[in-house]
C-alpha positions, 0 to 999 in steps of 0.5 A: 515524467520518468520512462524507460524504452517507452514502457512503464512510466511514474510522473514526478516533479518533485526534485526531478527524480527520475524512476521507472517500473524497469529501473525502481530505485537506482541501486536496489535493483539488485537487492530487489533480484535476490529478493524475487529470487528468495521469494520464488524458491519459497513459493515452491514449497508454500500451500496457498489456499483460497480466501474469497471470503476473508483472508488471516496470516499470523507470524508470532504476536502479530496477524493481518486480515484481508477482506471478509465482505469488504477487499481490503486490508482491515486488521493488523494485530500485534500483541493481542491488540488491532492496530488498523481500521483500514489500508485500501487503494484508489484507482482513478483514470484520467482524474485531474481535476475530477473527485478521486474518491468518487470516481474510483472504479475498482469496483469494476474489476473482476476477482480472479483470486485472492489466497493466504499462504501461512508458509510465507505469511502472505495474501494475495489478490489478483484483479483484471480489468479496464486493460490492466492486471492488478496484484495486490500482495500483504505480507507480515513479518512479526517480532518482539514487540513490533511487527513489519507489513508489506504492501506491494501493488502491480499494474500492468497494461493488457490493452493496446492503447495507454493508459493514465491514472492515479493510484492513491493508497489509504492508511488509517491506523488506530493505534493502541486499539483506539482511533483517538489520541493519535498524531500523524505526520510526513516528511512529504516526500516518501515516509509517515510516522503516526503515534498513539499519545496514550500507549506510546504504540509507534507507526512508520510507514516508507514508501516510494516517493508519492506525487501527492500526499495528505495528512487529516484528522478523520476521515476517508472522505475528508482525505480523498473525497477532493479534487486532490490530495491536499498535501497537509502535512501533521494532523493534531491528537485525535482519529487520524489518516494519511494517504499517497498518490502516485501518477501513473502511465503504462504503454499498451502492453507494456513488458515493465508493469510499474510497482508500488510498495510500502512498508509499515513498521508498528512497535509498542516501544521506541525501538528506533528502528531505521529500514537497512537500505538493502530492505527497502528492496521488499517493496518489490516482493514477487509481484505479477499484477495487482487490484483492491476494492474498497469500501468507502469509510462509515464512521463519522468524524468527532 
């Protein structure tokens, strides 16, 4: 259980570390600062538009798509080829013991917006629902031969009583464009590495340390339609997922909303590229509330 001044808190057991939405990762604070504050003065000068209906930001050889009947990040580009089948949060209240897949309830959240902003290449969406305010926000840096994605999701308290919950993000990469000949795996603490056997296309993913974890060949529901994510570590060369879960609890209006973020780094060549320790700091880039809705996954395992 981790908790500052009763705001905020992350329950996780493993290693007792200790983390909240005040004080994310000890050391980076600062490094987080200047980059809200970098984002801020940014956002003064960006022209979001609204994107109900399908969302596309593009940075050199690479672009990512939101939505477009479905709320969900489903399409990842880099070099004229997509990369990404889907990448969706969970949400689950109260679920120990419960499916967490079918009792996902971002279904129930209202839209309050959702822009693409090309000046800052990110998408946003806001959602408020259920006592919470969700901000979900993408953004994409390209580059030679590879490309960077961050995903940073808020939840903050609206009501006057606690809320418990999981959230579960879902990661299912194709890479190379085709979603067989990949192989998965995690170090089960706070990073995934998947790689297409046939075109040598790389995927690392950091995250911040997850209270549960999986690693499965195909697909959403053989990764979330459980009581729990079953902490498998590797899946074998085929069509391959991974998932995080966090467990959360936020104090009625809590003034710390908890922040989650992700980054997932595709390259078409080794690169060996290691996240500076500074840049793990962009998890946190100028979130305000978050939420997704998913769609459950229709392709059948193989």
């Amino acid at each position: 259980m981790r908790g500052v001044s009763g705001q905020g808190e992350l329950n996780h057991d493993r290693g007792n570390i200790t983390m909240t939405s005040k004080l994310i990762f000890t050391g980076l604070l600062a490094a987080v600062g200047l980059l809200v504050l970098a984002l801020g003065s940014n956002s003064a000068s960006a022209t979001p538009v609204s994107c109900l209906d399908g969302c596309t930001v593009s940075d050199g050889n690479a672009s990512i798509s939101f939505g477009g009947g479905e709320p969900e990040l489903n399409g990842f580009t880099l070099n004229g080829v997509d990369q990404l089948f889907e990448d969706e949060y969970h949400l689950c209240f109260d679920c120990t013991g419960i499916d967490e897949f079918n009792v996902d309830l971002l279904s129930n959240f209202s839209v309050q917006s959702v822009t693409e902003d090309e000046d800052t290449n990110l998408i946003t969406e806001i959602l408020t629902g259920n006592g919470l305010r969700i901000t979900i926000e993408h953004r994409l840096t390209g580059g030679t031969n590879s490309a960077l994605l961050e995903n940073g999701i808020t939840l903050e308290n609206t009501s006057q009583d606690p809320i418990t919950l999981t959230l579960t993000e879902y990661f299912d990469y194709d890479l190379g464009g085709s979603q067989f000949g990949d192989s998965a795996s995690t170090n089960s603490v706070d990073s995934f590495s998947q790689r297409d056997n046939n075109t040598g296309t790389e995927l690392t993913v950091t995250t911040f340390p997850f209270d549960h974890f999986d690693v499965a060949q195909c697909c959403e529901g053989e990764i979330l339609g459980r009581s729990q994510l079953h902490g498998r570590t590797s899946a074998d060369p085929d069509d391959v997922a991974f998932a995080t879960g966090y467990d959360v609890t936020l104090n009625p209006v809590s003034n710390w909303p908890v922040v989650i973020g992700t980054q997932s780094r595709i390259s078409t060549q080794s690169t060996n590229t290691v996240p500076e320790p500074g840049s793990l700091a962009l998890f946190a880039f100028g979130l305000v509330g978050l939420g997704v809705a998913r769609r459950r996954r229709r392709r059948q395992a193989v």
